[in-house]
C-alpha positions as CSV (number, residue, x, y, z in Angstrom):
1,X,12.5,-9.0,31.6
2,X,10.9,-7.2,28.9
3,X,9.7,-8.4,25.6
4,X,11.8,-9.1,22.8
5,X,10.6,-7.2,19.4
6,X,11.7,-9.9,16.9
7,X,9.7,-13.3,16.9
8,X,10.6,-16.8,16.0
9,X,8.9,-15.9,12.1
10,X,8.8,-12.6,10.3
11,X,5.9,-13.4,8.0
12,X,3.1,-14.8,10.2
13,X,1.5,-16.8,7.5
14,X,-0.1,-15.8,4.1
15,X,-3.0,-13.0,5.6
16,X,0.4,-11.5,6.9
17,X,-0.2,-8.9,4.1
18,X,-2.3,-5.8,2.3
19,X,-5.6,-6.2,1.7
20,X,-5.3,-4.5,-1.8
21,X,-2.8,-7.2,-2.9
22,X,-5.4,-9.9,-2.5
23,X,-8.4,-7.3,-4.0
24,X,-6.4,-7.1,-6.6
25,X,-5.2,-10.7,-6.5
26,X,-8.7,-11.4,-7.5
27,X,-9.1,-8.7,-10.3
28,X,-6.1,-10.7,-11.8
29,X,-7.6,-14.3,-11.7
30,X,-10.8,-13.2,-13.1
31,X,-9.3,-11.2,-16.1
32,X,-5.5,-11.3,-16.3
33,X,-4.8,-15.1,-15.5
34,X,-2.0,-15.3,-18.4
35,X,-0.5,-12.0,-18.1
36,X,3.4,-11.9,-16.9
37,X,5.4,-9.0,-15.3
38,X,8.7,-7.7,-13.7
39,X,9.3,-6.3,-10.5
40,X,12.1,-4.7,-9.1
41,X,13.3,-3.9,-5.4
42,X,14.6,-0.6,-4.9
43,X,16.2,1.4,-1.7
44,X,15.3,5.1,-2.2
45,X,17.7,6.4,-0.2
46,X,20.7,4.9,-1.2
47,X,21.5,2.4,1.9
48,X,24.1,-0.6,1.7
49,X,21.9,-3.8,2.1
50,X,24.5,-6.3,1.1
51,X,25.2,-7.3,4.1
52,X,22.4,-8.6,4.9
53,X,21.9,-10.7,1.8
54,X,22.1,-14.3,3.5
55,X,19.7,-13.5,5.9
56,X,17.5,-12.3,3.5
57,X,17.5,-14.6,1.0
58,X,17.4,-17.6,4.1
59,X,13.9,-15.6,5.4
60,X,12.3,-15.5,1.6
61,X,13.1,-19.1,1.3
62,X,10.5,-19.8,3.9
63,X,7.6,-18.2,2.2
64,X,7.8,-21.2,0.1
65,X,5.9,-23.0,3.9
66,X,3.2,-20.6,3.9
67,X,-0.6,-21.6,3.1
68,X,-3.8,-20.9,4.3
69,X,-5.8,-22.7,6.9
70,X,-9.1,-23.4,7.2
71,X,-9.7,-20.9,9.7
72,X,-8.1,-18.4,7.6
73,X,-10.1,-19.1,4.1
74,X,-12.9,-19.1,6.7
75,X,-12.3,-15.4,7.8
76,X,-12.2,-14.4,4.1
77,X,-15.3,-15.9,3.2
78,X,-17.1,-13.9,5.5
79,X,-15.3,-10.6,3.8
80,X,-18.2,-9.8,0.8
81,X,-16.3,-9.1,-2.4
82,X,-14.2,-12.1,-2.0
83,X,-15.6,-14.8,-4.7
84,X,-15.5,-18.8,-4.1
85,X,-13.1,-19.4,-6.8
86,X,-10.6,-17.1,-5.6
87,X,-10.9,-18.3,-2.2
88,X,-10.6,-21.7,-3.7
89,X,-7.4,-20.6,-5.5
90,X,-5.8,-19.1,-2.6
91,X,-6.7,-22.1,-0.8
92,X,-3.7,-23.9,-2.9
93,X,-1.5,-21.3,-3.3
94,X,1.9,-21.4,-2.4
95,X,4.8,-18.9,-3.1
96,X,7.0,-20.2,-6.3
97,X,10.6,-19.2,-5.6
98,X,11.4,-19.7,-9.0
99,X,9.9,-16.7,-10.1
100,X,12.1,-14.5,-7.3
101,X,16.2,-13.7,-7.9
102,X,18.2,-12.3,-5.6
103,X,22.0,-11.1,-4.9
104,X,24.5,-8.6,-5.8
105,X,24.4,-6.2,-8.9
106,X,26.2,-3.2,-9.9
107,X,27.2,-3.9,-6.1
108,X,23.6,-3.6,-4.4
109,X,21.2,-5.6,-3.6
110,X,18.6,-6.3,-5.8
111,X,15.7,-8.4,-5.9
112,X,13.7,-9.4,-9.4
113,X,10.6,-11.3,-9.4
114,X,10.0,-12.6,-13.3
115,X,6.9,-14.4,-13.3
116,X,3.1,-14.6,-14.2
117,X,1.2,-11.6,-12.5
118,X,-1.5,-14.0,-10.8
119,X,1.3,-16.1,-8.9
120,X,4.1,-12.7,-7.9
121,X,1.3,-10.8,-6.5
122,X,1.4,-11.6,-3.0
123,X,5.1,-11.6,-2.3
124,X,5.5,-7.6,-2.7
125,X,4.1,-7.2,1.1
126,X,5.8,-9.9,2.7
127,X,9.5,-9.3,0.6
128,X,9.7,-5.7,1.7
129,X,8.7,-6.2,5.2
130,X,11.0,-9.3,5.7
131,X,14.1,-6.8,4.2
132,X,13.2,-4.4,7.0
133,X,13.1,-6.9,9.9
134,X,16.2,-8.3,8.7
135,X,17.7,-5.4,8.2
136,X,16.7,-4.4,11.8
137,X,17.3,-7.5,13.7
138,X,21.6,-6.8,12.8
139,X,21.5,-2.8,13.2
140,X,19.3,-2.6,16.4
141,X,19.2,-6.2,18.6
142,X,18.5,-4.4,21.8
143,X,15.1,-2.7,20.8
144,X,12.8,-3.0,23.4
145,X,8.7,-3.6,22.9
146,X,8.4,-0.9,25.4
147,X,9.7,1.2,23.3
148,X,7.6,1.9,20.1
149,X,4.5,1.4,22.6
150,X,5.6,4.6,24.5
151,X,6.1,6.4,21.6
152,X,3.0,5.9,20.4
153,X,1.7,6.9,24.0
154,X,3.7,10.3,24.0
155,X,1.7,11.0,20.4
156,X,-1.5,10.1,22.0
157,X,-0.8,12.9,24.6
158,X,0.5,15.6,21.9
159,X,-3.1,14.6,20.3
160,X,-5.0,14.9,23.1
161,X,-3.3,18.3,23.9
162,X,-3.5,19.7,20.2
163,X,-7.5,18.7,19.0
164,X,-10.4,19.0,20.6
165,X,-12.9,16.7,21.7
166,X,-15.1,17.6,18.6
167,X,-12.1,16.9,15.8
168,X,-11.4,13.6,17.8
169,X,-15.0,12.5,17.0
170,X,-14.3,12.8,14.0
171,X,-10.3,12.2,12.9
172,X,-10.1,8.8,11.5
173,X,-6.8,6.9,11.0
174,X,-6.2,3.4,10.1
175,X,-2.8,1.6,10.1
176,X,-0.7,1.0,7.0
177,X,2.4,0.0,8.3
178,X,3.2,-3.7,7.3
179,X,5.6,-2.8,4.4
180,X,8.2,-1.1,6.1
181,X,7.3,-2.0,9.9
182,X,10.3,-2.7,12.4
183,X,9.0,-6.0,13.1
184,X,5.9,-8.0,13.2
185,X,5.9,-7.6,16.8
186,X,6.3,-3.6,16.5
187,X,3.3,-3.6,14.5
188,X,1.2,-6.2,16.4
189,X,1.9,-4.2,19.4
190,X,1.3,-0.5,18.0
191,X,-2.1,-1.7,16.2
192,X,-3.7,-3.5,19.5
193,X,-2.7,-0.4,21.4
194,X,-4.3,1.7,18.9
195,X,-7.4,-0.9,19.0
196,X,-7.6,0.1,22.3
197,X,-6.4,3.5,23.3
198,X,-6.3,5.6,20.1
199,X,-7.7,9.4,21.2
200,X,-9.5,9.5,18.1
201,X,-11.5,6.8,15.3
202,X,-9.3,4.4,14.7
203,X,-10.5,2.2,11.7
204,X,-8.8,-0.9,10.8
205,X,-5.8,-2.0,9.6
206,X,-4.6,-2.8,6.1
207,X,-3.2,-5.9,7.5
208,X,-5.2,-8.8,7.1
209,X,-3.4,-11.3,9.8
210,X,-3.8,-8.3,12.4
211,X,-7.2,-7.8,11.1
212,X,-8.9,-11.1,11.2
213,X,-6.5,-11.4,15.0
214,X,-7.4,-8.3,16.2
215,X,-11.2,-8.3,15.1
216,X,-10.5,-5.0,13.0
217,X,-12.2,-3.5,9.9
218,X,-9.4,-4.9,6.9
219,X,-8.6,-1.9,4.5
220,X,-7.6,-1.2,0.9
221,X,-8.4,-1.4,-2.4
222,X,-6.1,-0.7,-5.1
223,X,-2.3,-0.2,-5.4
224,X,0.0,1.7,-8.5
225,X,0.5,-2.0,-10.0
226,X,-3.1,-2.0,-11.1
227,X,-3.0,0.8,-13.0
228,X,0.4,0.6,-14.1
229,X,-0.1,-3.2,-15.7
230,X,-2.8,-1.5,-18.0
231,X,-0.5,0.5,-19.5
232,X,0.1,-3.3,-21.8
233,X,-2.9,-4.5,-21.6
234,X,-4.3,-3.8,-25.1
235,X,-6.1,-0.6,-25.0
236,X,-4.2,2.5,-26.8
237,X,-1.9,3.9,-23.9
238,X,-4.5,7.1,-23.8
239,X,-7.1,4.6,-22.6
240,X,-5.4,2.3,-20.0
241,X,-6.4,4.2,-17.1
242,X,-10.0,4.4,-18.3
243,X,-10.1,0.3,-18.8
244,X,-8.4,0.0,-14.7
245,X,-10.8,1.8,-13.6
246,X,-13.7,0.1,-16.0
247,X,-12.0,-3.0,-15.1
248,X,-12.6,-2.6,-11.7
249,X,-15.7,-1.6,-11.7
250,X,-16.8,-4.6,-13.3
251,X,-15.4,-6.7,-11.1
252,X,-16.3,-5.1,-7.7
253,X,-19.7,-3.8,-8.5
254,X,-19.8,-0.8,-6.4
255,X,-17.6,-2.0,-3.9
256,X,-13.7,-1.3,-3.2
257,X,-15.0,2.1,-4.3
258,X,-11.7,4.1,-3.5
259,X,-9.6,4.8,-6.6
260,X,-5.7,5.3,-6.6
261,X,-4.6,9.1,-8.7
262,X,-1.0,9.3,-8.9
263,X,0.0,6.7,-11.3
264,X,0.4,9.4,-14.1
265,X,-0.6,12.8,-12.1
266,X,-3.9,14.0,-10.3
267,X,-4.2,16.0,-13.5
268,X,-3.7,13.1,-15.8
269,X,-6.3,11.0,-14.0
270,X,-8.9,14.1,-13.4
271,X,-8.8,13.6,-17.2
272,X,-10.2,10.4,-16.7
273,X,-12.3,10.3,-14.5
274,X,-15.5,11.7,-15.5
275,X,-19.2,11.5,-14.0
276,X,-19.4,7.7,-14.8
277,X,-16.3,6.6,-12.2
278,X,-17.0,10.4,-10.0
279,X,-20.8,8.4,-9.1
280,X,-19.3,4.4,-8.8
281,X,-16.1,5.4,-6.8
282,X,-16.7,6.7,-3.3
283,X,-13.6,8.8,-3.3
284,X,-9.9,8.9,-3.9
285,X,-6.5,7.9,-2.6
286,X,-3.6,10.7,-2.2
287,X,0.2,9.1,-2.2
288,X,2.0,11.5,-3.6
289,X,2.8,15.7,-4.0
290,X,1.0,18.2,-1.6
291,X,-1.8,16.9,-0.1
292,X,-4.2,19.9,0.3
293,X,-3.4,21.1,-3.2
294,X,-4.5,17.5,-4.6
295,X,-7.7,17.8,-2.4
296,X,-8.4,20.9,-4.0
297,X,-8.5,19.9,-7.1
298,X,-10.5,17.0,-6.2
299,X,-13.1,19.3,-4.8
300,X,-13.2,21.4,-7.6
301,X,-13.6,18.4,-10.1
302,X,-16.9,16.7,-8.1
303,X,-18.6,20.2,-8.2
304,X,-17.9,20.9,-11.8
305,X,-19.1,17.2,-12.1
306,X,-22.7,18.0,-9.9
307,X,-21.3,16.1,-7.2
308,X,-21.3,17.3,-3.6
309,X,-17.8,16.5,-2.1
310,X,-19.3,15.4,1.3
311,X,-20.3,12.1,-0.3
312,X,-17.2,11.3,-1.2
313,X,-14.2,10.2,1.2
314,X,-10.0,11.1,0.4
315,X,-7.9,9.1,2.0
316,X,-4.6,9.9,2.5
317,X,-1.6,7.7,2.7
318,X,1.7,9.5,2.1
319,X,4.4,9.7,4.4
320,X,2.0,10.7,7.2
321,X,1.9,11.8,10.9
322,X,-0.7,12.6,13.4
323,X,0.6,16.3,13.2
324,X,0.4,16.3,9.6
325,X,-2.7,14.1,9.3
326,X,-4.7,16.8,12.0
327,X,-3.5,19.6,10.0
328,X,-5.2,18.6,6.3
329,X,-8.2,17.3,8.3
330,X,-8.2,20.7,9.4
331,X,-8.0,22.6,5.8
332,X,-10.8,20.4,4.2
333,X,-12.9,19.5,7.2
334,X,-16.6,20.2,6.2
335,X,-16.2,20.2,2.9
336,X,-15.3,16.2,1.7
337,X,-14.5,13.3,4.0
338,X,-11.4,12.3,5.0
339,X,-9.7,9.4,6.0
340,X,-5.6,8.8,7.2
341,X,-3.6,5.7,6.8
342,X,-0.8,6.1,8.7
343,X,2.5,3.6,7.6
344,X,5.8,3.9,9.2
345,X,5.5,6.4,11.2
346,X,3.4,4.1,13.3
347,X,5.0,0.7,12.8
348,X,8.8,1.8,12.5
349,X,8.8,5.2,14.8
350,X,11.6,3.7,17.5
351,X,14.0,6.3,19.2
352,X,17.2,5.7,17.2
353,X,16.0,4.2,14.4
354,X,16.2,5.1,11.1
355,X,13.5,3.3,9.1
356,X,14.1,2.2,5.8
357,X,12.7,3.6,2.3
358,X,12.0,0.6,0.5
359,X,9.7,-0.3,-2.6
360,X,9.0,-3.1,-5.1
361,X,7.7,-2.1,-8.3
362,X,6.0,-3.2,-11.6
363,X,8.7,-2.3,-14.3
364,X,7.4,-4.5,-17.4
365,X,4.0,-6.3,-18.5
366,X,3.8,-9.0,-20.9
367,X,7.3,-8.1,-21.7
368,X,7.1,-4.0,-22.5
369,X,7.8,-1.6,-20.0
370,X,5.3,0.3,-17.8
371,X,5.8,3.6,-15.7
372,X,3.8,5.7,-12.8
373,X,4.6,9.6,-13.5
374,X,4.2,10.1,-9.7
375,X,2.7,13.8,-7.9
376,X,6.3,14.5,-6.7
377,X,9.2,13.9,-9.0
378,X,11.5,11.7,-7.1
379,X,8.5,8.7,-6.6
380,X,8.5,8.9,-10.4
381,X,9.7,5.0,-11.3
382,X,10.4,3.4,-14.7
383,X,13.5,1.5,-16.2
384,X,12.9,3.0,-19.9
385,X,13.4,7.1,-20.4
386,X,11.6,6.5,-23.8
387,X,8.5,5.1,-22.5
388,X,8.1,8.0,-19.7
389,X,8.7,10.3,-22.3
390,X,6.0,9.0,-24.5
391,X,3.8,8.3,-21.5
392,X,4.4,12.1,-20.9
393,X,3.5,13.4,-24.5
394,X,0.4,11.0,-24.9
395,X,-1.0,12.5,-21.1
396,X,0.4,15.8,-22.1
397,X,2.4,15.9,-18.7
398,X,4.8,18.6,-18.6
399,X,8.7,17.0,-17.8
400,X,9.1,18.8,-14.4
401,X,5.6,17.1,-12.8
């Protein structure tokens, strides 16, 4: 009989998540321990979820059980950048329910969490994926296991057939898939196959579970949130991107070095980011808008800034494919490094099924609304038009970007 793709739990336990949530987890404790937000759930495209509001609300319930073990706190102590007093914090935490709503409004589902930033963090990663398992559990019972595993096979083959031996040596791709996977299993399954079989260099996992399971390189660094939350952090609005990224810097010390562009444009951050965060960052993340266009302008800043581009590394992280991740390594390979995280299209990519387009994001901080201006005009998220607009005139972004 073969395999079932749904287990007994959709959320393994509390390493069942992003690395960058608990990277940034830690940025919070040390220097944002009092600071509360707002996050909203949203369905880009649009699709009834009501009915499958019981089930939902019945799975988040149960992130309430979750803590960490000592085998777990004992995997992230031998991760460098961790501190002991986060690890010590983590150690006791526990998901607060009281800080999550959900049910019907303006008949759709929506899900608020309302609650200090230090103690919502974490249940971004787990909410959206448990919203896609339940929703595929009721649409598609009868998937198979057998079935996103030779999926990925077939892709392996179109690989194999389509680069050569030299651009395999070199193609890296990592998986960041838990968010909108089809199931825990699906992603187990595709990441250990990938562990093992992957044509090219494949690098780790954002996953941390999977990682610390699968003895894989964990991966991230920073997400939107981080920037986004500086926006009310004190600074004048013109410098909250500079104090992220100073922020950061502090706390890491030189490492997590890979620094996240689109919260208010490429050319927005560009602004920014001048020789002081060009020499501590080792590169840049792409998640939004044209992806060769964006490495072209990061090119062109780190040689106007002295810098040769083949010490720097771009990962990419947008909506990718192996198709479309073999065609940018293509157009910049030999002049910067590059790096593919691959989400969905790896952990939800099951004949017949449509994945879902799901997000959870920061919409106020300490009670005053905060926006990301993304690369491509329909990623662009805030509840208040005034605040985009004066985030726009301060950044001097033009209203079509």
């Amino acid at each position: 009989m073969s395999e079932s793709v749904f287990a007994d739990r959709i959320v393994q336990n509390l390493l069942d998540t992003d690395l960058y949530k608990l990277s940034m987890m830690q940025a919070v404790l040390h220097n944002y321990p009092n600071v509360d937000v707002e996050w909203e759930f949203r369905c880009r495209n649009g699709e009834d979820l009501r009915p499958y509001l019981h089930d939902i609300r019945e799975q988040l319930e149960q992130l309430s059980e979750l803590s960490l073990g000592p085998d777990q706190l004992s995997f992230l102590e031998g991760i460098n950048f961790m501190k002991p007093d986060f690890l010590r914090f983590l150690g006791l935490f526990r998901f607060n329910l009281r800080y999550l709503s959900i049910g019907i409004e303006n008949d759709q589902l929506f899900i608020r969490l309302r609650g200090p930033w230090l103690h919502v963090i974490l249940f971004e990663v787990p909410l959206l994926a448990t919203v896609s398992e339940v929703r595929n559990r009721i649409r598609y019972p009868d998937v198979l296991l057998s079935q996103p595993r030779e999926k990925l096979y077939r892709k392996f083959e179109w690989l194999q057939a389509n680069a050569s031996s030299e651009e395999l040596a070199e193609l890296q791709v990592a998986d960041f898939g838990t968010r909108r996977r089809f199931s825990y299993k699906v992603q187990e399954e595709v990441v250990t196959v990938l562990k093992h079989e992957f044509p090219g260099r494949f690098v780790g996992t954002s996953n941390m579970h999977l990682a610390r399971q699968l003895d894989l390189k964990p991966l991230g660094t920073m997400a939107h949130e981080w920037i986004m939350a500086h926006q009310q952090l004190g600074p004048r609005l013109i410098d909250s991107q500079i104090a992220a990224l100073d922020c950061w810097v502090r706390e890491y010390r030189g490492l997590l070095g890979i620094a996240l562009t689109d919260c208010i444009t490429m050319d927005a951050f560009l602004g920014d980011f001048d020789l002081y965060f060009a020499k501590l960052f080792d590169g840049l993340r792409h998640d939004s808008g044209d992806p060769v266009v964006w490495a072209e302008k990061a090119i062109v800043h780190y040689r106007k800034l002295g810098i040769d581009p083949m010490t720097k590394t771009l990962v990419f992280s947008d909506g990718l494919n192996l198709p479309k991740s073999l065609e940018i390594f293509r157009a910049l390979r030999g002049r910067i490094n590059v790096s593919f995280g691959i989400g969905t299209n790896l952990t939800c990519d099951i004949p017949g099924v449509e994945p879902m387009n799901i997000v959870l994001k920061m919409t106020d901080c300490n009670g005053q609304p905060v926006a990301k201006i993304s690369d491509e005009a329909a990623k662009t998220q805030c509840r208040d038009p005034n605040f985009v607009a004066y985030l726009r005139h301060v950044f001097k972004v033009p209203e079509q970007a």
